[in-house]
C-alpha positions as CSV (number, residue, x, y, z in Angstrom):
1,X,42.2,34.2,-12.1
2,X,42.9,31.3,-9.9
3,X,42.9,28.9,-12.9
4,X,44.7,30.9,-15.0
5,X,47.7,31.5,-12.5
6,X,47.9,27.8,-11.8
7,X,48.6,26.9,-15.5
8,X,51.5,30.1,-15.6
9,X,52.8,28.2,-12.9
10,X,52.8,24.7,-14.3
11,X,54.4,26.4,-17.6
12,X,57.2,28.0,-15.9
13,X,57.8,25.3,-13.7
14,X,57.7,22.6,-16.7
15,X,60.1,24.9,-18.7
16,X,63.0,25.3,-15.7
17,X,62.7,21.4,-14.4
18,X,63.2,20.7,-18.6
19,X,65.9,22.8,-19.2
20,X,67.9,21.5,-16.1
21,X,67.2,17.9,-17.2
22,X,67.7,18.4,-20.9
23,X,71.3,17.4,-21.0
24,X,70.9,14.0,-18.9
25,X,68.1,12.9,-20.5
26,X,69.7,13.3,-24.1
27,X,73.1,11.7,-22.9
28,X,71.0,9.0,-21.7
29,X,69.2,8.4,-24.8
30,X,73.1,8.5,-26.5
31,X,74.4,5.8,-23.8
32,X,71.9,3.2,-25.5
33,X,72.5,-0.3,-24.3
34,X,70.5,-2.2,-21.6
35,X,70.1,1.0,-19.3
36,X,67.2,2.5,-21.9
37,X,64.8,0.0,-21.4
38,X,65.3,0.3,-17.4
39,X,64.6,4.0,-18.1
40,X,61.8,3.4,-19.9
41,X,60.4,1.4,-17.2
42,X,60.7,3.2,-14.2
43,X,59.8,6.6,-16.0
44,X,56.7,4.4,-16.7
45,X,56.4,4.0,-12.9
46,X,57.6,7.3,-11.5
47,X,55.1,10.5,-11.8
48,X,56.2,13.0,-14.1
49,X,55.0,15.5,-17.4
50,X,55.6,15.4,-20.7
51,X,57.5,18.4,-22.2
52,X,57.4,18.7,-26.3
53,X,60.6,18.6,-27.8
54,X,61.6,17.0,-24.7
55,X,59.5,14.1,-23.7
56,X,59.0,13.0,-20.3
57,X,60.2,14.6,-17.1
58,X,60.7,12.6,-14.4
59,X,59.1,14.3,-10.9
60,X,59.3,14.2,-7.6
61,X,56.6,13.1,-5.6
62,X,55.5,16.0,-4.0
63,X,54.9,17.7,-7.6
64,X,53.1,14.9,-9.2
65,X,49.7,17.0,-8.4
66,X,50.8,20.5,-9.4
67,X,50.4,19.6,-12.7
68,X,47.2,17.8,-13.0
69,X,48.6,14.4,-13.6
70,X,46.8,11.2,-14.5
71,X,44.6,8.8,-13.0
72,X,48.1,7.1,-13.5
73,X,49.9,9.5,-11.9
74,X,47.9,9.9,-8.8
75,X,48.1,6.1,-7.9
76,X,51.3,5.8,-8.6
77,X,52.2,8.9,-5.8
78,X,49.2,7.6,-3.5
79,X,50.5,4.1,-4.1
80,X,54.1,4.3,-5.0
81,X,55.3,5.4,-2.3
82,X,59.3,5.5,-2.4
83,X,59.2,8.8,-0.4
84,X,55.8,8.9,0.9
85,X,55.8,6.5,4.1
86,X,52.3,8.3,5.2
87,X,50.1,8.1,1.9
88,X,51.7,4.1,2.2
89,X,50.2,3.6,5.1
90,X,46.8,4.8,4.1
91,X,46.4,2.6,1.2
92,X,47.4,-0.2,3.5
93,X,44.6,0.4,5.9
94,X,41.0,-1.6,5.1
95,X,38.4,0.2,3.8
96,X,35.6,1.7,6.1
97,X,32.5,0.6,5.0
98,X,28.5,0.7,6.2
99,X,27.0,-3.0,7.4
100,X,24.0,-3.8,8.8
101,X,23.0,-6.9,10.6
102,X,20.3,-8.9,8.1
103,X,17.0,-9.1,10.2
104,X,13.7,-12.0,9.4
105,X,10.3,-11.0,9.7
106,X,6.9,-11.9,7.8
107,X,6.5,-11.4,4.5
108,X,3.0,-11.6,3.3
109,X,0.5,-10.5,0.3
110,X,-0.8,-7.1,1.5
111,X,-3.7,-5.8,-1.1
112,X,-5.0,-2.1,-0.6
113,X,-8.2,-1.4,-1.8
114,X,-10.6,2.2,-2.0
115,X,-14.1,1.7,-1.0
116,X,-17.0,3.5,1.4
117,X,-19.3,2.6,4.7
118,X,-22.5,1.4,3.8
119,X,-25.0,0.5,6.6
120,X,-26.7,-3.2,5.8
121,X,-30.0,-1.7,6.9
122,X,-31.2,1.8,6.1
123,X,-34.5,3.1,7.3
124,X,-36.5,6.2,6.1
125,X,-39.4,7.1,8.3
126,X,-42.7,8.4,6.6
127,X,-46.1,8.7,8.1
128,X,-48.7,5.8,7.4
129,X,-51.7,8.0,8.2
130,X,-52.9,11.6,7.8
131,X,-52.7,14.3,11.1
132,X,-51.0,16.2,13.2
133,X,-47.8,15.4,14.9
134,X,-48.4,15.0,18.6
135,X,-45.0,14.1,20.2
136,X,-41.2,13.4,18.8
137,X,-40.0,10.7,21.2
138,X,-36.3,10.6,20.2
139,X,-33.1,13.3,19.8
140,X,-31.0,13.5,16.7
141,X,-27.9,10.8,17.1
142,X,-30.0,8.5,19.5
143,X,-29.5,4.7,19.7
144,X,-33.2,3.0,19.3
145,X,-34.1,-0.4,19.5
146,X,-37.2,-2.0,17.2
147,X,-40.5,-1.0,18.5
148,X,-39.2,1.9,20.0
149,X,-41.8,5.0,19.8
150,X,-40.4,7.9,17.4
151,X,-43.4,10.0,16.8
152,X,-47.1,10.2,17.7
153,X,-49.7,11.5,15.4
154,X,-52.6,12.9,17.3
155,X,-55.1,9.7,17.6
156,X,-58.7,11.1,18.6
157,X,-59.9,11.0,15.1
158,X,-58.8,7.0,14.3
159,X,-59.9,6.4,17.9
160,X,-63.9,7.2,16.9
161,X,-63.3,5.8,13.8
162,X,-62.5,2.1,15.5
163,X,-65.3,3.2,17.6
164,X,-67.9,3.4,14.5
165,X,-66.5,0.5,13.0
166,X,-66.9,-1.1,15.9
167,X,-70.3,-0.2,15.8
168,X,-72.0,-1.5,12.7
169,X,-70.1,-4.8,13.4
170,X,-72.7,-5.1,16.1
171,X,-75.4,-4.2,13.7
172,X,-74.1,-6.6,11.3
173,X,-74.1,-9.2,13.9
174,X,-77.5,-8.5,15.4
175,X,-78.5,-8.7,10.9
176,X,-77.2,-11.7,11.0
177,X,-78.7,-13.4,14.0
178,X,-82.2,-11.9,13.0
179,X,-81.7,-13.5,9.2
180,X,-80.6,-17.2,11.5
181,X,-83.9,-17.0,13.2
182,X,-86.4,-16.4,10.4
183,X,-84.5,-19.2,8.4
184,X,-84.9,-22.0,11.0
185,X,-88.6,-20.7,11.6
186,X,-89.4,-20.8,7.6
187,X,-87.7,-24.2,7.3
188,X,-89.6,-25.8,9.9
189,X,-92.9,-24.7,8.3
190,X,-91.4,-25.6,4.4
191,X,-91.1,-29.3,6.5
192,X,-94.7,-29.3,7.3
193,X,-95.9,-28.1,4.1
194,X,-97.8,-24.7,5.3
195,X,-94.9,-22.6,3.4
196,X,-94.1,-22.2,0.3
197,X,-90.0,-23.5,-0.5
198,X,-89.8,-19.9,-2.5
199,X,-90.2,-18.3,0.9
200,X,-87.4,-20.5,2.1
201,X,-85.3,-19.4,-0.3
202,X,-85.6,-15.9,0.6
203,X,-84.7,-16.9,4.2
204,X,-81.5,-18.5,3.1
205,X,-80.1,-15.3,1.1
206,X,-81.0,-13.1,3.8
207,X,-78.4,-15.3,5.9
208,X,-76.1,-15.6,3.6
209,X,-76.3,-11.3,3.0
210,X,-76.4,-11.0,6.6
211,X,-73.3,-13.0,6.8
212,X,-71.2,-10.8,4.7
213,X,-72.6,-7.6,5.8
214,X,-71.1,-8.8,9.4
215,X,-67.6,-10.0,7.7
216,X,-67.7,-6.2,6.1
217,X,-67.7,-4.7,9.0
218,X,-65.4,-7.0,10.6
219,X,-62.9,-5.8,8.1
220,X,-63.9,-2.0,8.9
221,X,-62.9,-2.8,12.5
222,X,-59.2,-4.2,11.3
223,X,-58.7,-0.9,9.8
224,X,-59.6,1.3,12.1
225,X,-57.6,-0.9,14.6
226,X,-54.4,-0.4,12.0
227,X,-55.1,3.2,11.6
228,X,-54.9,3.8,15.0
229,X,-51.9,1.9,15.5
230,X,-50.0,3.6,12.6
231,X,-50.2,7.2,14.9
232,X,-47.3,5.2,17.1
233,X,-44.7,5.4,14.6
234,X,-42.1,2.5,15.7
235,X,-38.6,1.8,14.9
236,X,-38.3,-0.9,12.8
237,X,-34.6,-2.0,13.5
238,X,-31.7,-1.3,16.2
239,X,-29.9,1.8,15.3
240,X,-29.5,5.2,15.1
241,X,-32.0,8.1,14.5
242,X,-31.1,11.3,12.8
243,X,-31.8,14.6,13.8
244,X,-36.0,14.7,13.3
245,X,-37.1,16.6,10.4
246,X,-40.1,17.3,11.0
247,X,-41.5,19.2,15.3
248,X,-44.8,18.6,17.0
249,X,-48.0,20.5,15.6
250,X,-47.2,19.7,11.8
251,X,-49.4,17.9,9.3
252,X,-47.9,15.3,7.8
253,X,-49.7,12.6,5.6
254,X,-49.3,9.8,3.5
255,X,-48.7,11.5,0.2
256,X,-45.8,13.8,1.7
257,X,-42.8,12.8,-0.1
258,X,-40.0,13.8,2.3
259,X,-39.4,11.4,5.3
260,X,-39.8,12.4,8.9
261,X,-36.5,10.9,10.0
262,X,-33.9,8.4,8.9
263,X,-33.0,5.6,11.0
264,X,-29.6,3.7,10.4
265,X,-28.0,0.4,11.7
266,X,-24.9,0.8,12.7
267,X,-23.7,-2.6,14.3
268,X,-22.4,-4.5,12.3
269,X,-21.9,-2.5,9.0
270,X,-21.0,-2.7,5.5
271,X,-17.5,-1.6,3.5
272,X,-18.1,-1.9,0.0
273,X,-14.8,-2.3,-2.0
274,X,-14.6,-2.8,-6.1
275,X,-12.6,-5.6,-7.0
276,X,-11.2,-5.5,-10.7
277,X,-12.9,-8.3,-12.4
278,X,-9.7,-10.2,-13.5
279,X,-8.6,-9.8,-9.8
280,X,-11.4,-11.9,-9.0
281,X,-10.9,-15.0,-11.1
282,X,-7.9,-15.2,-9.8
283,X,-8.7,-14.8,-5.7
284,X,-11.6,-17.7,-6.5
285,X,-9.2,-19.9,-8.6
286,X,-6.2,-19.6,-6.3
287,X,-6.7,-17.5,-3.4
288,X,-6.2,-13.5,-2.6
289,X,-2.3,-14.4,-1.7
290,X,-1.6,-15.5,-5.5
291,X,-2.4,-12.6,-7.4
292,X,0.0,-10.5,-8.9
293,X,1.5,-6.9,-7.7
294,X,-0.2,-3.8,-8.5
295,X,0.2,-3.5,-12.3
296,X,1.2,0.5,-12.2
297,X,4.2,2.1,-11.3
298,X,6.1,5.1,-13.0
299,X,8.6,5.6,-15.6
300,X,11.6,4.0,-15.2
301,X,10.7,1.8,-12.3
302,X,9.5,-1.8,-12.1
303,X,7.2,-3.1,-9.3
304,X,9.4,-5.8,-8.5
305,X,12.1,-5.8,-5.3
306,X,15.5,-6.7,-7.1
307,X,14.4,-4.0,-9.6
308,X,13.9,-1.2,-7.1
309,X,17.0,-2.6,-5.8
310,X,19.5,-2.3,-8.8
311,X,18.5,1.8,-9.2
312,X,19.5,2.4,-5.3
313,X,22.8,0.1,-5.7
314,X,23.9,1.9,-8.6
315,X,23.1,5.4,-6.7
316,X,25.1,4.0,-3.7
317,X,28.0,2.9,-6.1
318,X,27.8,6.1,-7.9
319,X,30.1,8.7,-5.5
320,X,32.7,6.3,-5.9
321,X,33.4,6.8,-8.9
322,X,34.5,3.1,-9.6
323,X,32.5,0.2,-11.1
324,X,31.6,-2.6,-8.4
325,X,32.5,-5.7,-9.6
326,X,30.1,-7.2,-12.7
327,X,27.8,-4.2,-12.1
328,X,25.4,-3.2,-14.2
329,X,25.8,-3.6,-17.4
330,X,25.2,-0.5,-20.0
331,X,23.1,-2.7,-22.2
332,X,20.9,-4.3,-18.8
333,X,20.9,-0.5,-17.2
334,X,19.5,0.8,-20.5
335,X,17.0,-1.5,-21.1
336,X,15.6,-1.9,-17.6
337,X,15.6,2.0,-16.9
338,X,17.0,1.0,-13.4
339,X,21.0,2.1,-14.6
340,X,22.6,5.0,-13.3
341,X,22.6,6.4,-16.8
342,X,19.2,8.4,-18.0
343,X,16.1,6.5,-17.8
344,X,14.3,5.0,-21.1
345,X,10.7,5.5,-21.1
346,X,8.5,1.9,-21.4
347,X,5.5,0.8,-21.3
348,X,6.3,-1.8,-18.8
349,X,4.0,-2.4,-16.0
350,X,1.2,0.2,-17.2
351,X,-1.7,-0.2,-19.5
352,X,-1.0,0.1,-22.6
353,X,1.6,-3.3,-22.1
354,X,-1.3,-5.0,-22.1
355,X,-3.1,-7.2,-19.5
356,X,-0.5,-9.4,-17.4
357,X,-0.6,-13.4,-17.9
358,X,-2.2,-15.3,-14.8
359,X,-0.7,-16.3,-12.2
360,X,0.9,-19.9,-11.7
361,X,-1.9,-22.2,-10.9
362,X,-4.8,-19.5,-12.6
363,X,-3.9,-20.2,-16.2
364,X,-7.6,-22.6,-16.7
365,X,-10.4,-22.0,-14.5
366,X,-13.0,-24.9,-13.5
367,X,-16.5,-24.3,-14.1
368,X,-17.2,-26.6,-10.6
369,X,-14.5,-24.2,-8.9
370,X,-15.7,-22.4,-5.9
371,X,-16.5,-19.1,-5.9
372,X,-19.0,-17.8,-2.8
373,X,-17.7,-15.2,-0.4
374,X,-15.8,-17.2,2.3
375,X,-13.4,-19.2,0.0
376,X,-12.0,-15.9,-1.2
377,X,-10.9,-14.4,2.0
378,X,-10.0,-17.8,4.2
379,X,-6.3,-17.1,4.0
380,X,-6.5,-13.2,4.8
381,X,-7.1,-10.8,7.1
382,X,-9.5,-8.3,6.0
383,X,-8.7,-5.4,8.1
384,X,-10.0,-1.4,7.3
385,X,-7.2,1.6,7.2
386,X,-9.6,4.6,8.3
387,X,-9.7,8.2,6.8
388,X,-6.3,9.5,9.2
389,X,-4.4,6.4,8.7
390,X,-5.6,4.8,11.9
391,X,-5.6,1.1,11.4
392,X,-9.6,-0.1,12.9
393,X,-10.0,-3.3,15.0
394,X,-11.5,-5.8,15.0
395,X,-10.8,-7.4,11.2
396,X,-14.2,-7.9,9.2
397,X,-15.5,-11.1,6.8
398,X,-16.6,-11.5,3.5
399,X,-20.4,-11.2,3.5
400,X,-21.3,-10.6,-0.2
401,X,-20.1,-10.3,-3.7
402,X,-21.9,-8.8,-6.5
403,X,-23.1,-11.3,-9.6
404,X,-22.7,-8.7,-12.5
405,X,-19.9,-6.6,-13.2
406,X,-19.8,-2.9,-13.8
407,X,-19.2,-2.4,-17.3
408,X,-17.9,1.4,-16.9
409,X,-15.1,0.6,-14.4
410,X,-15.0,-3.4,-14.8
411,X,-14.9,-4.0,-11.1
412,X,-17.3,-6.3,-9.1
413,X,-18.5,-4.6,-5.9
414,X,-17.6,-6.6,-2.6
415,X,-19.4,-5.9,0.3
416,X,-17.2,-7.0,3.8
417,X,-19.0,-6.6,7.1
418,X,-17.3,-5.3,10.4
419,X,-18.5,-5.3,13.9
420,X,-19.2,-1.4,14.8
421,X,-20.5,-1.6,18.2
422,X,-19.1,2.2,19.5
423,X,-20.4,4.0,16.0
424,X,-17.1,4.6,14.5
425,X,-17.7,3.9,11.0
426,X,-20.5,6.2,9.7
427,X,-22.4,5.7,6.4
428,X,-20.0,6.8,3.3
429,X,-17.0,7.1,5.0
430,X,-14.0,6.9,2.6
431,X,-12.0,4.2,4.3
432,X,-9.0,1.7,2.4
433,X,-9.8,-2.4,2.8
434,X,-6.3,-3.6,3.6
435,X,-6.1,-7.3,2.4
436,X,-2.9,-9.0,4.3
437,X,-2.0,-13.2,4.3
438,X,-3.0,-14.7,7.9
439,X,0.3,-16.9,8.2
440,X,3.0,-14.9,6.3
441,X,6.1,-16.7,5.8
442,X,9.2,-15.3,7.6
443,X,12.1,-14.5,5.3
444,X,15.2,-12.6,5.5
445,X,14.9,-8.6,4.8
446,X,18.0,-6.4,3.5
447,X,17.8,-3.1,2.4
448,X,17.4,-2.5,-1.2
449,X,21.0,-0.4,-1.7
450,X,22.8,-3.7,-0.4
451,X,21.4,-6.1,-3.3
452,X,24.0,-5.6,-7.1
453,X,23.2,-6.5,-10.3
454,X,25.5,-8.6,-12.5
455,X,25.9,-10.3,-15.3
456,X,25.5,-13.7,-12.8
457,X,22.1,-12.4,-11.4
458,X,21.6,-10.8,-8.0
459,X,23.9,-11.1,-4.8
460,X,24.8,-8.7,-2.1
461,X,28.1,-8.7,-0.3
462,X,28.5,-9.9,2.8
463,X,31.1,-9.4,6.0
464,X,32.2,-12.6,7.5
465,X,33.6,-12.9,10.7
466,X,37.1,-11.9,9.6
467,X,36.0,-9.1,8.2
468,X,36.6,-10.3,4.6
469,X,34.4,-9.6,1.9
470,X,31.9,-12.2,0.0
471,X,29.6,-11.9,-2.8
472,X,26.4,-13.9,-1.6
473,X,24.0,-15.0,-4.7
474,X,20.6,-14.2,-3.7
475,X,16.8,-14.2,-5.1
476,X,14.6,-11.3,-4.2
477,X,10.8,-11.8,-3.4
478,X,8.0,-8.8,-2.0
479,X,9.2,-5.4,-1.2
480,X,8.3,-4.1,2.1
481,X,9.3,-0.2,1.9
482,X,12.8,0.6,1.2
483,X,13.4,-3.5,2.4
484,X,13.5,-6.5,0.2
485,X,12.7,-9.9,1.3
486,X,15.1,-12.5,0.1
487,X,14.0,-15.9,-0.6
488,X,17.1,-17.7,-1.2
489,X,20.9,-16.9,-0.6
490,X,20.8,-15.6,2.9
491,X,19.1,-17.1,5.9
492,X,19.4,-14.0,8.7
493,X,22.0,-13.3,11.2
494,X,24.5,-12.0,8.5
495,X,26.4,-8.3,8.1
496,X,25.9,-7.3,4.7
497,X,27.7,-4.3,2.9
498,X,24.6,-1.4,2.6
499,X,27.5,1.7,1.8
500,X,30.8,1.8,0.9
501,X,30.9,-1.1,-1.7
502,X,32.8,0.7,-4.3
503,X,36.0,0.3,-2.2
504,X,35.2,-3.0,-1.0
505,X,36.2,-5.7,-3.6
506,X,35.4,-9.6,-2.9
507,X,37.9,-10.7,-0.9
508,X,39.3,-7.7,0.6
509,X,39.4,-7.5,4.0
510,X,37.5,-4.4,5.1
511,X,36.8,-2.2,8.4
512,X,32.7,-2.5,9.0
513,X,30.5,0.2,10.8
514,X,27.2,0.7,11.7
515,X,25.9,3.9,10.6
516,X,25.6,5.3,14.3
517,X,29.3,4.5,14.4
518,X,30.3,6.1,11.0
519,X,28.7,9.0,11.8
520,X,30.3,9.4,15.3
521,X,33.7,8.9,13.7
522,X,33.2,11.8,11.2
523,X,31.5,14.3,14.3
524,X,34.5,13.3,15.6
525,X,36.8,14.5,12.4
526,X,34.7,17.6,12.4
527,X,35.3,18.4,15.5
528,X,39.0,17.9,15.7
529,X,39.6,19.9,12.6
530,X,37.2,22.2,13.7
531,X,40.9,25.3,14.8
532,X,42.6,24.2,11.6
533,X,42.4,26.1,8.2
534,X,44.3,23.7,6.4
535,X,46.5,20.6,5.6
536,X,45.1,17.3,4.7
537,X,42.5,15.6,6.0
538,X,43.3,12.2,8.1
539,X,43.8,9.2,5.7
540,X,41.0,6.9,5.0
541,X,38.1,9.0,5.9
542,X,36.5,12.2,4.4
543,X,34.1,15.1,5.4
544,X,30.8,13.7,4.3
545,X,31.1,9.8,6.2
546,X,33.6,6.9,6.1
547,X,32.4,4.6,4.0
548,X,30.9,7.2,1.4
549,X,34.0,7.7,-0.8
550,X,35.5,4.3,-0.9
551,X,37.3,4.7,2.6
552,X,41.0,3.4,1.8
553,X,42.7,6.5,0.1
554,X,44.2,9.8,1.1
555,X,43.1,13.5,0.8
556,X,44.1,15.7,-1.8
């Protein structure tokens, strides 16, 4: 209804004001002359309608937005201004627009990788000899050190058997110094000729059986000694016991395939990361801080920071209503997904694009090149991200990497060791490897909404101390969240444009605000047409911020 009564009101409107300007306009268009093409020119200028059968109506300011006029039209009653001092005024007054101050900070190589605890040294306890369990020295969770008692099997019976072996080594011995005797005898008698040399043969094999009969029981006696040792069963290494599986009075025995406990070592440990086998060429040919960006991200979006960066500028630009500058081009918006416009789905940056070329430096690979553990991670910091996002301390070193590759997953396992002195990483803990450059170089960061596209490259604009506008060329580098690092262009210390640059052309002087102060100015508007229930809003500013809809013209 509202709609409707609005255009019976235009009509009847349009019908009166061109029946009482009829008659002048036709005697006009009989004077001829030089005053026609003045006509022509200021009805050009002036906001009006045009009537059929009548042709255009000139109007009066005030009525140029009753009847839905042109883009023409509005300027020309925002701008024109022969009767409307106030709307004059607000097109004269700079644009308000969002800056912030560009900041430096490092700006390094930060890999993430998925990987698990492992301890270097696992122990499963089992029973060397048969018998009862006698005493469990040790609690579930307790720290041990090597040679540490964990059970005792009950030692009576090993103790006699020592004692028996014991005991025909002393007959073996007595054998043997009996068999001594009778040789020398019988070879003093074989000298002298009164026995026969067969009986001093049989002499000398009785010393020689007497002999190994006493390094047979000998032998028996080590046993027994080992078997009776093997009731104390020790800890092997430093660490930490589970709970015991097994209580005092069972039978265990050497053939019992479950162990009694399992003892772990904890300080230092493993985390055992794959790395994709391509990755790793690269890290020994050139180093970690080479390698390229994660080769996924989703449809529409590139990895890269001036990428990310285009898609938010045109968002930013987009309430405006108004092209910035040499913005994105259709064709560029189109084909890079990163336009205002609907995104084009691409392969780009996923799998089925293909593997991505080598790095510079990684393009041939040196059979002599060196490729053991600490060369890869000299220029990082190899530093674990546990399970709730807690960052662990200290950082850990490369200790291993595997010689054959995984052909299911194509990833070479690399083990890193970390000190773990209070037991905070546990075997298979799912924990993320964070990779990050030692000495990071420090680089200018701006948000990603400030950096444009054009047809000239990348640039962002920038507020000099006059508060004129500049358009900076600039060359983007690593993303850090919603910031992009800028390698060239800027050098920190500058105000650059973040919201708002739809209204503020290069060269325009312009009215800058921090976003604290944007939003105090428009609580502030809130507030003080918080008892009104009508009438136009104050010029240059609107409900939703200052810098949000261009800043320099009125309310309608």
């Amino acid at each position: 209804m509202g709609s409707k009564a609005v255009r019976f009101r235009s009509a009847a409107s349009a019908l009166v004001l061109g029946s009482l300007l009829a008659v002048p306009g036709v005697a006009l268009a009989q004077s001829g002359g030089a005053a026609e093409p003045a006509a022509t020119g200021a009805a050009a200028q002036a906001p009006g309608i045009d009537i059929p059968l009548i042709g255009r109506v000139e109007l009066p300011g005030f009525m140029a937005g009753w009847f839905g006029g042109g883009k023409g039209d509005e300027q020309a009653a925002d701008g024109g201004g022969q009767g409307t001092g106030d709307v004059a005024g607000a097109s004269a007054e700079p644009a308000a627009v969002i800056v912030e101050t560009v900041q430096t900070q490092a700006v390094g190589d930060t890999i993430d990788f998925i990987g698990t605890i492992q301890p270097i040294e696992q122990v499963a306890v089992r029973a060397r000899v048969d018998g009862y369990i006698q005493n469990v020295a040790f609690n579930g969770g307790q720290r041990v050190r090597a040679g540490d008692l964990l059970f005792q099997i009950e030692p009576a019976q090993y103790e006699a058997a020592l004692r028996s072996a014991e005991a025909q080594q002393a007959g073996a011995q007595a054998t043997l110094s009996q068999a001594q005797r009778n040789f020398e005898r019988q070879r003093g008698l074989a000298q002298s000729g009164v026995t026969a040399r067969a009986t001093l043969d049989d002499a000398t094999a009785q010393v020689e059986t007497a002999r190994a009969s006493l390094l047979q029981a000998e032998a028996a006696v080590t046993q027994a000694q080992l078997d009776l040792s093997y009731t104390r069963i020790e800890a092997a290494i430093d660490g930490v016991m589970s709970a015991p599986l097994i209580t005092r009075g069972n039978y265990v025995s050497t053939t019992t395939a479950s162990e009694l406990a399992t003892l772990t070592q904890m300080d230092p440990i493993w985390g055992v990361f794959p790395i994709g086998e391509g990755q790793l060429i690269t890290w020994q040919r050139i180093g970690v801080g080479e390698t390229q960006e994660t080769p996924i991200a989703r449809n529409g979006e590139i990895g890269g920071a001036g990428e990310g960066a285009e898609g938010e500028t045109a968002a930013a630009a987009a309430p405006g209503g108004e092209d910035q500058g040499d913005a994105v081009a259709p064709s560029e918006g189109a084909a890079g997904g990163t336009g205002g416009g609907t995104r084009i789905a691409s392969a780009e940056g996923t799998a089925a694009a293909g593997a991505p070329p080598p790095p510079p430096g990684a393009e041939t690979v040196d059979a002599g090149t060196r490729s053991d553990a600490d060369a890869i991670g000299d220029d990082f910091r190899l530093a674990l991200r546990l399970p709730n996002g807690a960052d662990y301390e200290p950082n850990g070193r490369f200790d291993f990497v595997g010689n054959t590759v995984n052909a299911a997953t194509g990833t070479v396992e690399a083990r890193i060791a970390f000190p773990n002195p209070g037991g905070i990483l546990l075997d298979n803990q799912n924990v993320s490897l964070v990779a990050s450059e030692k000495n990071p170089p420090v680089l200018p960061v701006v948000p990603q909404a400030a950096i444009q596209l054009s047809r000239e490259g990348r640039s962002v604009l920038v507020v000099n101390g006059e508060n004129v506008v500049e358009r900076r060329p600039v060359t983007t580098g690593k993303t850090i969240g919603n910031m992009a690092s800028v390698t060239s262009g800027l050098s920190g210390g500058e105000t650059v444009i973040v919201r708002g640059s739809a209204s503020a052309k290069e060269g325009a002087t312009v009215r800058p605000l921090s976003a604290a102060e944007a939003e105090a100015e428009a609580e502030a508007r809130r507030q003080s047409r918080g008892g009104q229930t009508g009438g136009a809003t104050t010029p240059g500013t609107s409900d939703t911020g200052t810098a949000g809809t261009g800043g320099g013209s009125a309310a309608r």
